[in-house]
ZANU-42134 format. One record per residue: residue in one letter; z, y, x of N, C-alpha, C in turn. Coordinates in steps of 0.05 Angstrom, whole numbers, plus 5000, padded with zeros to 4 digits. Each point is the difference from the previous one (the first is absolute). Layout:
residues N
ROZA   r   n_up   n_north   n_east   ca_up   ca_north   ca_east   c_up   c_north   c_east
ROZA   A      Z         Y        X       Z          Y         X      Z         Y        X
...
//
This chain:
residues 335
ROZA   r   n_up   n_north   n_east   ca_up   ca_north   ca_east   c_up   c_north   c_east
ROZA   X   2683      8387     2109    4971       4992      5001   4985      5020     5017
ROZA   X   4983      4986     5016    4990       5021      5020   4980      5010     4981
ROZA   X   4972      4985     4985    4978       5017      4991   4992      4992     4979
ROZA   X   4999      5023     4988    4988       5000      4970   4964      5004     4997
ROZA   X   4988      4989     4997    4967       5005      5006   4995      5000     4965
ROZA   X   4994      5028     4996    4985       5008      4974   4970      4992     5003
ROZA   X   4996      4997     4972    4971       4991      4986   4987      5009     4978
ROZA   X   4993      5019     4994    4987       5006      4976   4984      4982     4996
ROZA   X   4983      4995     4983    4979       4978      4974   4990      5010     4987
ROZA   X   4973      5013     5006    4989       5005      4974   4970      4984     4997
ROZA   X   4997      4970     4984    4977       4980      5005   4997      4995     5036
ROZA   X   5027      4986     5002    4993       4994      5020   5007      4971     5003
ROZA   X   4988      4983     4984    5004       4970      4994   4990      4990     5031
ROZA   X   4979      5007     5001    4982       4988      5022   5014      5002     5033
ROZA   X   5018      5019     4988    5017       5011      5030   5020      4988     5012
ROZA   X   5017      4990     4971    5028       5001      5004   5008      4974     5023
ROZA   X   4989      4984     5000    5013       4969      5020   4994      5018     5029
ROZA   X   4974      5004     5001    4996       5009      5026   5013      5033     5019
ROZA   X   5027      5008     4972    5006       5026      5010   5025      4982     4993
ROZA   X   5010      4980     4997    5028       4991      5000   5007      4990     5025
ROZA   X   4970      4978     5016    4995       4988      5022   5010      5016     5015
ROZA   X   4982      5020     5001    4998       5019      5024   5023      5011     5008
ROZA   X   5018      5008     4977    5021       5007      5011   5032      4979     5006
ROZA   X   4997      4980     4989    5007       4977      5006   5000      4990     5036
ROZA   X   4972      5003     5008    4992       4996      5026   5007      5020     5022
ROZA   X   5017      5024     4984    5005       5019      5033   5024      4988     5009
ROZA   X   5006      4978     4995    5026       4984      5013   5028      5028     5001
ROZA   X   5002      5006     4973    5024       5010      5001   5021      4977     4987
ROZA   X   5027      5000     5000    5015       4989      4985   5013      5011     4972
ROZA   X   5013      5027     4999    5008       5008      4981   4991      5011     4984
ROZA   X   4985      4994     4978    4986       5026      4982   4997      5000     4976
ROZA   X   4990      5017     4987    4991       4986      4969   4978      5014     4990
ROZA   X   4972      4987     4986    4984       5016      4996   4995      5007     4969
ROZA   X   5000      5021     4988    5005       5010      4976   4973      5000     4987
ROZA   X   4985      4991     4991    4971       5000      4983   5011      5023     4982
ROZA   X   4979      5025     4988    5002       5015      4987   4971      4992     4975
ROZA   X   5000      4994     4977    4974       5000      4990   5010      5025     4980
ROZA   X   4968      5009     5011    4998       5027      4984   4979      4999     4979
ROZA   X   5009      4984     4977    4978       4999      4976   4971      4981     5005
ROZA   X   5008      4984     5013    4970       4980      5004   4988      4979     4979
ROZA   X   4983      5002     4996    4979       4988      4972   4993      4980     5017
ROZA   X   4998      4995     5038    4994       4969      4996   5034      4981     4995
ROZA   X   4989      4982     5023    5020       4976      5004   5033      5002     5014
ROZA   X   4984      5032     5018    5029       5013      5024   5027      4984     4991
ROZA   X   5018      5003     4969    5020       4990      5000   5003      4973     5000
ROZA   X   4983      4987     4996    5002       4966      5001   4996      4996     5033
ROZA   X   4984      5006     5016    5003       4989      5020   5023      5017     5022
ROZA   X   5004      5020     4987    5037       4999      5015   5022      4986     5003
ROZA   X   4998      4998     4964    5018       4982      4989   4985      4966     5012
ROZA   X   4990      5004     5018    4992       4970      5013   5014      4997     5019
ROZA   X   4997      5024     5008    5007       5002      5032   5033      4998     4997
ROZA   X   5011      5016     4975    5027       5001      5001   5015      4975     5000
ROZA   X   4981      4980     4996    5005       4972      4992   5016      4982     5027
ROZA   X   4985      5011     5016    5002       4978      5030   5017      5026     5019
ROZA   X   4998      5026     4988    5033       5014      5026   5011      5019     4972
ROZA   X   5019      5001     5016    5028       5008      4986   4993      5035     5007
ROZA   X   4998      5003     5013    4989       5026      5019   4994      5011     4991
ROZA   X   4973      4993     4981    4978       5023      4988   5012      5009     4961
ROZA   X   5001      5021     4997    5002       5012      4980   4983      5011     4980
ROZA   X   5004      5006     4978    4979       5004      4990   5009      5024     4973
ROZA   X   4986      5029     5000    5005       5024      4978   4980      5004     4991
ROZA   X   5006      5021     4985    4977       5003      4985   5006      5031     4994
ROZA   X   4979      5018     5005    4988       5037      4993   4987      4993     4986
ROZA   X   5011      5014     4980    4976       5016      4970   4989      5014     5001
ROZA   X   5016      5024     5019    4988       5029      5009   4973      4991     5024
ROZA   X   4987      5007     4988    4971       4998      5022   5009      5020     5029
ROZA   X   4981      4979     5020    5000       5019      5020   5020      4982     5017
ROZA   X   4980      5017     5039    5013       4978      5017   5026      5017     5000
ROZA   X   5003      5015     4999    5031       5016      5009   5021      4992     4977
ROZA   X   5000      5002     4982    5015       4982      4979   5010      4978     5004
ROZA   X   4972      4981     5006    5003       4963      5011   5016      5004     5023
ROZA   X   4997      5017     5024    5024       4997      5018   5024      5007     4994
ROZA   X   5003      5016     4991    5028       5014      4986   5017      4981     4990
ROZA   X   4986      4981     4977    5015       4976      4990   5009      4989     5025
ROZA   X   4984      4995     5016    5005       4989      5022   5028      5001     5016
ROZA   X   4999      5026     5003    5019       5009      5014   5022      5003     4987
ROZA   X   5004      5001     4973    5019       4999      4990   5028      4968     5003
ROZA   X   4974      4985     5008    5017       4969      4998   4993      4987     5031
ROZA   X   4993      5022     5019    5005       4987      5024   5034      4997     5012
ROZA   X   4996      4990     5018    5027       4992      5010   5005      4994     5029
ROZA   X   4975      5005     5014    4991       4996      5034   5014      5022     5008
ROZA   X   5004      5007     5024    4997       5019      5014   4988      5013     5012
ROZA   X   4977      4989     4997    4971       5005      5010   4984      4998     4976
ROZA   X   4983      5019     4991    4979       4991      4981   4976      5005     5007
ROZA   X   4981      4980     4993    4970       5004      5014   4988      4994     4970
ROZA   X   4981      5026     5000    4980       4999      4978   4970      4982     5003
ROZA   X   4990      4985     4982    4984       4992      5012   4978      4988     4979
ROZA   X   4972      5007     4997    4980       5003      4984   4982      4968     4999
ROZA   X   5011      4993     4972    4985       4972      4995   4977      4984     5019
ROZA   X   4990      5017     4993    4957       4990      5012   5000      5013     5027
ROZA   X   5021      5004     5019    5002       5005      5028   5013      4979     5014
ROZA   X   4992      5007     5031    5009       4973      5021   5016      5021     5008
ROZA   X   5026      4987     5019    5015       4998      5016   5000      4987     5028
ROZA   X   4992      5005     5023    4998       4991      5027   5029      4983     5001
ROZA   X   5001      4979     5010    5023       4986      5009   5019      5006     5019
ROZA   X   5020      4996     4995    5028       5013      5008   5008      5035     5000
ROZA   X   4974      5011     4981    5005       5028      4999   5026      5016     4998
ROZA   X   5010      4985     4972    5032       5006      4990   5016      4998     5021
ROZA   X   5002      4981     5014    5016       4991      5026   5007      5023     5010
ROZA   X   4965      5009     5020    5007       5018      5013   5012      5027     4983
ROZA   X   4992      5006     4989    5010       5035      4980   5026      4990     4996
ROZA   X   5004      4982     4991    5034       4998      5005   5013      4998     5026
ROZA   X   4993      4989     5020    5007       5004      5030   5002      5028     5002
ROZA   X   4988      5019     4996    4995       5033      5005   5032      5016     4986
ROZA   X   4992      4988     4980    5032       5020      4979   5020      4980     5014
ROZA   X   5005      4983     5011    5028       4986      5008   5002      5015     5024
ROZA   X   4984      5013     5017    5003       4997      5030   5008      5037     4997
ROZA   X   4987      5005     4982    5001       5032      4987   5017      5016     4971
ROZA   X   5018      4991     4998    5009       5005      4982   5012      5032     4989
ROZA   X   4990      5014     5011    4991       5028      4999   4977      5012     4983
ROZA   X   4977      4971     4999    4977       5000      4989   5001      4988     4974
ROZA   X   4989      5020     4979    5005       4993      4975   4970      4977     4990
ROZA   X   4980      5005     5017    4972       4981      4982   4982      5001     5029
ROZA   X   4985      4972     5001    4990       5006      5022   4970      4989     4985
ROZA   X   4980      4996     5018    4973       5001      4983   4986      4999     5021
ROZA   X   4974      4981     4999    4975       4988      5015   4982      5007     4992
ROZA   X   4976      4985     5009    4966       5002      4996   5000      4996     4972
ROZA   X   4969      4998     4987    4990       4984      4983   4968      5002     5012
ROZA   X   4984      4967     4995    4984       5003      5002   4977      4997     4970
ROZA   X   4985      5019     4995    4980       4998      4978   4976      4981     4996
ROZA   X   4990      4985     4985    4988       4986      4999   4985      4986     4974
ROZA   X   4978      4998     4988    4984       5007      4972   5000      4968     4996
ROZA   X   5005      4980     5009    5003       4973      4997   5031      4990     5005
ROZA   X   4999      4988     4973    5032       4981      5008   4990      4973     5007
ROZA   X   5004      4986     5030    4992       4979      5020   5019      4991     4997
ROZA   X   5002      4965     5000    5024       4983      5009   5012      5006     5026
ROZA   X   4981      4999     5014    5011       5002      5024   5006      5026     5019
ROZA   X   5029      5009     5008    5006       5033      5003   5002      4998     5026
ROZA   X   4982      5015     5011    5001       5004      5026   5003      5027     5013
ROZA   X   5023      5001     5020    5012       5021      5000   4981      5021     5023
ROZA   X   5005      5024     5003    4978       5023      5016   5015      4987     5025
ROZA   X   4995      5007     5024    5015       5003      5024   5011      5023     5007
ROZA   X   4990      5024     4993    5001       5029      5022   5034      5009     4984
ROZA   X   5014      4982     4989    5022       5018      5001   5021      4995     5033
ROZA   X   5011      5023     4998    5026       5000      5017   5018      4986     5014
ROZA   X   5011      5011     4963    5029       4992      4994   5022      5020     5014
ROZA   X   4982      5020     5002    5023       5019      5016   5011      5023     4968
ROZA   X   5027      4995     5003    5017       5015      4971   5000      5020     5011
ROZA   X   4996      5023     4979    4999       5022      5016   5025      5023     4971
ROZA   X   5027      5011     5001    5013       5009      4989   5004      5024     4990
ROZA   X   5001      5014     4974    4997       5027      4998   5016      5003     4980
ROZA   X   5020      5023     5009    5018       5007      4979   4979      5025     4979
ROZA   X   5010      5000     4972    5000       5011      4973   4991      5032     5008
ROZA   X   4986      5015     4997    4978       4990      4976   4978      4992     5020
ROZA   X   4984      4992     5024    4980       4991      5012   4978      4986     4982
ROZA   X   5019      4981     4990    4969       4983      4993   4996      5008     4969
ROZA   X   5023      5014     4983    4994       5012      4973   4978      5023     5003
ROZA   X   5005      5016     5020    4980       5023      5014   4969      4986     5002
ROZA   X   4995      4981     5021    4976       4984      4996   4993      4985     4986
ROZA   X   5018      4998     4976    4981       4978      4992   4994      5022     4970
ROZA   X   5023      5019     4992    4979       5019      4975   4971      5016     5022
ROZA   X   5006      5002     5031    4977       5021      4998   4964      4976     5013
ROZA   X   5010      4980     4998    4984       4990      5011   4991      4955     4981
ROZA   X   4994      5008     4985    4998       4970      4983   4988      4974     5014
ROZA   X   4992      5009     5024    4986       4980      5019   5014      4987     5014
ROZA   X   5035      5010     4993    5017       4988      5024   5016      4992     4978
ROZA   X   4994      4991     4972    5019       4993      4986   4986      4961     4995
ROZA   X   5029      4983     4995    4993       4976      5003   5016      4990     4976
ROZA   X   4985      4978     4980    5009       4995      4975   5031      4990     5007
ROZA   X   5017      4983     4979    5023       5002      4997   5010      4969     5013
ROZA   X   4972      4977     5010    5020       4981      5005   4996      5000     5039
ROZA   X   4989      5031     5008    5005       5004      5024   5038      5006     5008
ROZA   X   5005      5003     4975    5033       5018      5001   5023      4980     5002
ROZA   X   5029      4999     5016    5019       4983      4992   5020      5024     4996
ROZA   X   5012      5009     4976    5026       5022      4996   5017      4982     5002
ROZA   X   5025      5011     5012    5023       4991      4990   5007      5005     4967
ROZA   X   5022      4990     4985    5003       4998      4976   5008      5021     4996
ROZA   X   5017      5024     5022    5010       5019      4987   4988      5028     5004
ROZA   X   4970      4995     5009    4981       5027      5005   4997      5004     4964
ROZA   X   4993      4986     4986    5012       5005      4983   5013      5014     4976
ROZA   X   5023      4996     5009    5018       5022      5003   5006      5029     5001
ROZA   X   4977      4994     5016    4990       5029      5014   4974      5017     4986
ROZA   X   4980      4984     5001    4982       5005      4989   4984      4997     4973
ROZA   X   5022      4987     4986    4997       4994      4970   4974      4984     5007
ROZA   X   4989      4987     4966    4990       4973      4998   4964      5020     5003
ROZA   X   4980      4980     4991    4978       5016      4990   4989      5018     4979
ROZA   X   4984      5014     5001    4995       5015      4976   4987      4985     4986
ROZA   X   5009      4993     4970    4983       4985      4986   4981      5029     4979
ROZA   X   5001      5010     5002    4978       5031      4997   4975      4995     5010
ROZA   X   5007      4987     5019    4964       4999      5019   4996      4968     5001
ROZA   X   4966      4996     4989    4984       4986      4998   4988      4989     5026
ROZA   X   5002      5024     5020    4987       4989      5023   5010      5022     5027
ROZA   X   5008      4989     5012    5009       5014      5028   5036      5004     4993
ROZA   X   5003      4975     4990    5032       5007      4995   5011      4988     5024
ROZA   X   4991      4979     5019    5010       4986      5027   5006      5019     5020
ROZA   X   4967      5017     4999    5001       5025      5016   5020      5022     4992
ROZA   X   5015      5008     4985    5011       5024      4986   5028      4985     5019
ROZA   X   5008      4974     4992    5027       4988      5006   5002      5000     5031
ROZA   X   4982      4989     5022    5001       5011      5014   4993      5014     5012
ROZA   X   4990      5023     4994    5005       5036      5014   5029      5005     4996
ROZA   X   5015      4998     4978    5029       5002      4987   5019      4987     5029
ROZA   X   4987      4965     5005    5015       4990      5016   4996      5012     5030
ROZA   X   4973      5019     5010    5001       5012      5021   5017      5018     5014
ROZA   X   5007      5015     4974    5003       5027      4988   5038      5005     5008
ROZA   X   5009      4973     4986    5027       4998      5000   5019      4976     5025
ROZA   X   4976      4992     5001    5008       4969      5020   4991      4997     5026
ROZA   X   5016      4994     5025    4987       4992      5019   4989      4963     4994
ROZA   X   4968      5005     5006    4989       4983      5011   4986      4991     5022
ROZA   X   5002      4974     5003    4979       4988      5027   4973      4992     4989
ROZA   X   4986      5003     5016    4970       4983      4997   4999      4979     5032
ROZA   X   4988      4977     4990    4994       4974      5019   4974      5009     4999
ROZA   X   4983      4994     5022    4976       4995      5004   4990      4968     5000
ROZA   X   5001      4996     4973    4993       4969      4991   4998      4998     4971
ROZA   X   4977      4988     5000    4974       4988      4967   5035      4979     4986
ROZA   X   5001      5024     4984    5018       4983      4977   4986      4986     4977
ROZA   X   4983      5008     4998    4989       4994      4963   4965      4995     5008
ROZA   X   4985      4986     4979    4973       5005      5000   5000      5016     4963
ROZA   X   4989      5020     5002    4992       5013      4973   4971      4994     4998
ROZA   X   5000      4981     4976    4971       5002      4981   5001      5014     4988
ROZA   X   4972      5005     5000    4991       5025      4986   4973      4988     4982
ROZA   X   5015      4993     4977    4982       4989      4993   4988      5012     4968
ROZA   X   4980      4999     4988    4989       5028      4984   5017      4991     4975
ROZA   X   5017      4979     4984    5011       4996      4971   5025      5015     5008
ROZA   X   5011      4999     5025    5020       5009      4999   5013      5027     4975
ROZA   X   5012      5015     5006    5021       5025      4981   4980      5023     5013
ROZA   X   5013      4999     5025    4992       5027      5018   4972      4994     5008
ROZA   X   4986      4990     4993    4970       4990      5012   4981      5021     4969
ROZA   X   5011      4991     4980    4990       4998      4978   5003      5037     4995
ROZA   X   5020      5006     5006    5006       5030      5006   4980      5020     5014
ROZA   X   5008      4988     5014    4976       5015      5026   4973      5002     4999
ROZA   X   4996      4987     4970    4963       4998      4994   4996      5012     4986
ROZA   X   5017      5017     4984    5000       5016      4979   5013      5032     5000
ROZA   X   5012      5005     5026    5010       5028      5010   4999      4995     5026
ROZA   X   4992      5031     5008    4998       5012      5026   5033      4999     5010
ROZA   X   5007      4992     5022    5022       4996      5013   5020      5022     4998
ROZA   X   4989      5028     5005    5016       5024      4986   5011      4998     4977
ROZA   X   4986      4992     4976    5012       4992      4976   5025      4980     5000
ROZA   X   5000      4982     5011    5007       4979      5005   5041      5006     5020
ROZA   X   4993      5023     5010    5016       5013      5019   5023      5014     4990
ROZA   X   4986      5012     4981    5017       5028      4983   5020      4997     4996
ROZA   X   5003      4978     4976    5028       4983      4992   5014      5004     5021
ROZA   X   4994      4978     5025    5027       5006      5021   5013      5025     5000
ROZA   X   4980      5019     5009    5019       5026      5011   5008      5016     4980
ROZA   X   4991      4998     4970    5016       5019      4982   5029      4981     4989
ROZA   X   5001      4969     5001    5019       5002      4988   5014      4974     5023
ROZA   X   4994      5002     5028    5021       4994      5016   5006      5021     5021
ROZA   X   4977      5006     5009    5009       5017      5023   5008      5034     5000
ROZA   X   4988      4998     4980    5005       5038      4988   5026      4999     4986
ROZA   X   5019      4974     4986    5030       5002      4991   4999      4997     5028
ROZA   X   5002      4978     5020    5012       5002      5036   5006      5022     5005
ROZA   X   4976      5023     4998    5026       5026      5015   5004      5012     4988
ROZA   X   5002      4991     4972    5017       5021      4982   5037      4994     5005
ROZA   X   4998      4977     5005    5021       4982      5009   5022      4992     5021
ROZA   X   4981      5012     5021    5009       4992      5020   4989      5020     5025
ROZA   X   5024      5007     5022    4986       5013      5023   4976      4993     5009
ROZA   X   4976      5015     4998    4980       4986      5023   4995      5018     5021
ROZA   X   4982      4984     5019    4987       5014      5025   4983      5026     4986
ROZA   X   4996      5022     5010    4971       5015      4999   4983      4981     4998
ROZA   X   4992      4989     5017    4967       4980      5000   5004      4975     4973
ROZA   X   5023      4995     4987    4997       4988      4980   4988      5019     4976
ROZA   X   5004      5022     4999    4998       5026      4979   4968      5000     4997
ROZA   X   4988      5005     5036    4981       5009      5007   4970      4984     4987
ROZA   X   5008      4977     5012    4990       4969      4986   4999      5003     4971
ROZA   X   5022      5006     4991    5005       4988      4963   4986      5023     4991
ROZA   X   5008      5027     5008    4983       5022      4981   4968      5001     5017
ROZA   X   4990      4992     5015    4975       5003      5007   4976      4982     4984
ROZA   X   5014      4974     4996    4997       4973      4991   4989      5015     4966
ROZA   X   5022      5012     4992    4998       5007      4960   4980      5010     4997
ROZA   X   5006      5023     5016    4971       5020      4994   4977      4991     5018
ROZA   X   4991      4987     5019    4976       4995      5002   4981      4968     4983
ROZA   X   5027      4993     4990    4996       4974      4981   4989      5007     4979
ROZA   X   5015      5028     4986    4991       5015      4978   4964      5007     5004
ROZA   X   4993      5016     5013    4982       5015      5004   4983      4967     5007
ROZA   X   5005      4979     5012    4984       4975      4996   4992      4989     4985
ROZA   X   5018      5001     4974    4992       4988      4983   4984      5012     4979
ROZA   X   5008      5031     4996    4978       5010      4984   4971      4999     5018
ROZA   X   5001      5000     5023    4978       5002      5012   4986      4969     4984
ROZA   X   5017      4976     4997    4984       4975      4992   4988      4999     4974
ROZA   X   5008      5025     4980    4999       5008      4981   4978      5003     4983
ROZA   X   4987      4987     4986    4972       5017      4995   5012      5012     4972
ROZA   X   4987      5025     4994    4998       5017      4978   5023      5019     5002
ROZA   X   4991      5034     4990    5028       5014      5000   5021      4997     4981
ROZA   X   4992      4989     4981    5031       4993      4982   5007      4977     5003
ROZA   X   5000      4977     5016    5004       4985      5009   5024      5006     5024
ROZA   X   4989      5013     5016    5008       5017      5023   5024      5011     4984
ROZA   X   4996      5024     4986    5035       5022      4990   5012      4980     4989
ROZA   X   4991      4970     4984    5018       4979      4992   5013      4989     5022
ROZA   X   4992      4994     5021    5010       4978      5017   5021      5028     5019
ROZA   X   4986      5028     4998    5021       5014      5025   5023      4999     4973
ROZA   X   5002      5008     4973    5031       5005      4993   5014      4981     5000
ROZA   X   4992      4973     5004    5012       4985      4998   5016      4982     5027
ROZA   X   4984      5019     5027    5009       4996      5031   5031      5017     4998
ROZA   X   4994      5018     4991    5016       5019      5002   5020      4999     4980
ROZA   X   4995      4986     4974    5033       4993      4987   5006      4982     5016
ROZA   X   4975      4982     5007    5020       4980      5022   5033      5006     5029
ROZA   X   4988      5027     5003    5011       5017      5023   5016      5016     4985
ROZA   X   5011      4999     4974    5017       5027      5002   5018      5014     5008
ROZA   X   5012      4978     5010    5028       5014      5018   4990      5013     5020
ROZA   X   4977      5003     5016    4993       5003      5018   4978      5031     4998
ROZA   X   5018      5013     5015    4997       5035      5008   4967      5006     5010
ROZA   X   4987      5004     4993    4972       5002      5003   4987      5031     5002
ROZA   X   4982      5006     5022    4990       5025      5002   4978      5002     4976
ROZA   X   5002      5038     5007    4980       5006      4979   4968      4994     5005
ROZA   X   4998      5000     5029    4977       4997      5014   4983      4970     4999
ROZA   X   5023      4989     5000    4997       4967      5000   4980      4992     4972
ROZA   X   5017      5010     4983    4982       4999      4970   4986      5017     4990
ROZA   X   5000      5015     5011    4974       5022      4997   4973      4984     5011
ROZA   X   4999      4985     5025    4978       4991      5021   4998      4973     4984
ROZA   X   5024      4984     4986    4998       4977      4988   4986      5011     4969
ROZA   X   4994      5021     4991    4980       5003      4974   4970      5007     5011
ROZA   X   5004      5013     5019    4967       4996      5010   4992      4973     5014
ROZA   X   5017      4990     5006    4991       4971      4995   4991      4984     4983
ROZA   X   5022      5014     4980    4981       4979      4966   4971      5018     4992
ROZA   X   5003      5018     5010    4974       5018      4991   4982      4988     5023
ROZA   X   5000      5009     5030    4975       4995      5011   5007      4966     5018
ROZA   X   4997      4991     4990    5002       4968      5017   4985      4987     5022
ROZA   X   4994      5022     5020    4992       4991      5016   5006      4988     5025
ROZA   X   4984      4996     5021    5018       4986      5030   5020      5028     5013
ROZA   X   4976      5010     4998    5009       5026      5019   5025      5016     4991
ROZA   X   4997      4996     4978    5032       5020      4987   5008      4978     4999
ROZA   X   5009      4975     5003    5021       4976      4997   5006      4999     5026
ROZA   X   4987      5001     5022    5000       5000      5027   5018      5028     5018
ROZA   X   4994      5020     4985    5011       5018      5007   5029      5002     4990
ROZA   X   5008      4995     4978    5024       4993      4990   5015      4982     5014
ROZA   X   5001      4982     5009    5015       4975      5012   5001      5009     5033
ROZA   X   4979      5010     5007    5004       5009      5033   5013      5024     5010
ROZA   X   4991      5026     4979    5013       5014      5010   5024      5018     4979
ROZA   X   4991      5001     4972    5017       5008      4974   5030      4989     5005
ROZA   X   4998      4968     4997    5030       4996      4995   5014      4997     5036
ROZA   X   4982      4996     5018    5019       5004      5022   5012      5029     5003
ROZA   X   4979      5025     4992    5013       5024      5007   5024      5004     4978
ROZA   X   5006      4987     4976    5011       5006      4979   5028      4980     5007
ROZA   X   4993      4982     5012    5021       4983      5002   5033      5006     5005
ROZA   X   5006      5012     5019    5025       5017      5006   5013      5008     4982
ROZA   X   4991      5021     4994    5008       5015      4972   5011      4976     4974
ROZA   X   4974      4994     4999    5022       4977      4976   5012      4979     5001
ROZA   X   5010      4993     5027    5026       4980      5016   5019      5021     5004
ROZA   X   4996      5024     4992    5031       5022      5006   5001      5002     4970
ROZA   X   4977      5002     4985    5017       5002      4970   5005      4984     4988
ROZA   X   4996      4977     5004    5012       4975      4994   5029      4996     5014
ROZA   X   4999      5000     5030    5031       5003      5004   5013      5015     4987
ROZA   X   5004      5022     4981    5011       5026      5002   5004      4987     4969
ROZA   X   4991      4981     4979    4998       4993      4984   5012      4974     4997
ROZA   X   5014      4997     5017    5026       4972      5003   5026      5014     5001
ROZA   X   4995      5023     5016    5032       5011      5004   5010      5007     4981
//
C-alpha cells in the first residue's frame, strides 16, 4: 500500500465527508484512510461509520487517551502505507498535493519526509482557491538543517498535513509525545529535522483554519504562548540532548530558550509568592539540568523586584553572558 492518511476526531461530525472527499480527490490509487476518534460527544462515529459504508478503504479506531498525539499514535500503530500523511479533520487539502510529495520521495529516495506550504485562513469557504506565488522549486537539506530552524525559529514551522514521512522515519524517530497537550507536531518534527534528511517543495499543501472552538484556539486565550512552550522543551527537547549527539547551536537554542522562558514567565507573574511558587516549580521541572548560581540568584530578584528593566536586563545580557558556562556543565554532566 502506498498511503496511509491519518485522522484524528475530536467533534468533528461536521467535517468528516468533506475530509474523506478531499482526500479521495487527490487522485491517488492506493491508500487507506484511518479515522481516529478521540472521545467525541457529537455524531463523529456515526458518520464515519457512514462513510465506511460506501469504501472499504476507510477505517475506523478509537483513543481513550486524550490528546492529538495519542489519536495519531493509534494511528500509526495500524497503518500499513509506505507513506503516511497526517492530516487534520476541519482542514483543506489543495488537489493533487499527495501526488506531488510522493513524486519527491520516489525520485529521492535518500529523503526521509518531504514538506510544503500551508496557507492560513479564519474562514472555512467551499470554494479553495489556491495562492499563485509558489515555485515549486524543492530545495534539499541533509539532518540537522531544518531541526536547527525550525526549534530556533517557529515562523518557519508548518502544521502536520504540510508533511509526507515515509513509514520508516518512524523508526527513527519514535511516535509522538502524548505528555504534551500542545506543540506535540512541533516537538515530532524538530526530532524529524534533527535525525532525518528532508526536502521542502515550494507549494500550498493544506489550507489551516483557524478557527476560535478549535483545541489550540481555545488554548491560546487563556496562556501567554511562553506558557504554552515550556512543555515542549522540558520534556522533548531537553531528553533530545540528553540522548543524542547534538550540534553546539542545538545546546545554545535549548539552554537559552529555559532560562529566558523562566525569567518570562515569572515576569507574567503577579504577586511574590505566586512568583517563588511558579520559580520552584520551573526548576523541579529542570532537574536534571546543571544550573548557575548566578542564574538563580538574578531569578529571586526577579520574584522580589518585577520589573521591565530587571526582566530586560536578564534575558539580554544575564543569560547570554552566562550561557557558555552552563552548556560546558551540562556537557560534562552526560559523560
Amino acid at each position: 500500500m502506498d498511503f496511509s492518511v491519518i485522522i484524528p476526531v475530536y467533534n468533528g461530525a461536521d467535517f468528516i465527508v468533506k475530509a474523506y472527499e478531499s482526500i479521495v480527490k487527490q487522485n491517488i490509487e492506493d491508500f487507506e484512510i484511518l479515522f481516529v476518534d478521540n472521545n467525541s460527544t457529537d455524531n463523529s462515529m456515526e458518520k464515519i461509520k457512514e462513510v465506511q459504508e460506501t469504501d472499504t478503504r476507510v477505517k475506523l479506531f478509537e483513543q481513550k487517551v486524550q490528546g492529538a498525539a495519542a489519536a495519531r499514535n493509534k494511528g500509526l500503530e495500524h497503518a500499513k502505507g509506505e507513506y503516511v500523511y497526517m492530516f487534520d479533520v476541519d482542514d483543506q487539502i489543495f488537489p493533487n498535493a499527495l501526488k506531488k510529495l510522493k513524486s519527491i520521495l520516489d525520485e529521492h529516495p535518500k529523503i526521509d519526509a518531504v514538506f510544503g506550504k500551508m496557507k492560513k485562513l479564519h474562514k472555512n469557504t467551499a470554494a479553495l482557491e489556491k495562492p499563485e506565488d509558489d515555485t515549486r522549486e524543492i530545495i534539499i537539506k541533509e539532518k540537522p538543517y531544518w531541526g536547527l530552524q525550525w526549534l530556533s525559529d517557529l515562523r518557519t514551522v508548518v502544521g502536520p498535513p504540510a508533511f509526507l514521512y515515509r513509514r520508516r522515519v518512524f523508526d527513527t524517530i519514535g511516535s509522538y509525545n502524548i505528555s504534551l497537550q500542545t506543540g506535540e507536531d512541533t516537538a515530532l518534527d524538530i526530532k524529524l529535522g534533527m535525525l532525518c534528511n528532508v526536502a521542502f517543495i515550494d507549494l500550498y499543501i493544506y489550507v489551516y483554519y483557524k478557527h476560535e472552538q478549535s483545541s489550540i484556539q481555545v488554548v491560546k486565550k487563556n496562556k501567554d504562548r511562553v506558557f504554552m512552550q515550556w512543555p515542549r522543551y522540558v520534556k522533548s527537547h531537553l531528553p533530545f540532548y540528553r540522548n543524542h549527539e547534538v550540534p553546539y547551536e542545538f545546546k545554545r537554542i535549548l539552554f537559552k530558550t529555559i532560562f529566558v522562558s523562566i525569567g518570562r514567565m515569572l515576569n507574567l507573574t503577579n504577586g511574590i509568592q505566586e512568583r517563588r511558587k511558579l520559580k520552584k516549580q520551573l526548576f523541579q521541572d529542570i532537574k536534571t539540568v546543571k544550573t548557575s548560581f548566578l542564574i538563580r540568584l538574578y531569578l529571586e530578584i526577579l520574584v522580589l523586584f518585577n520589573f521591565s528593566y530587571v526582566f530586560k536586563f536578564y534575558i539580554y545580557y544575564w543569560v547570554p553572558a552566562l550561557l557558555p558556562s552552563i552548556i560546558k556543565k551540562n556537557d560534562r554532566s552526560l559523560k
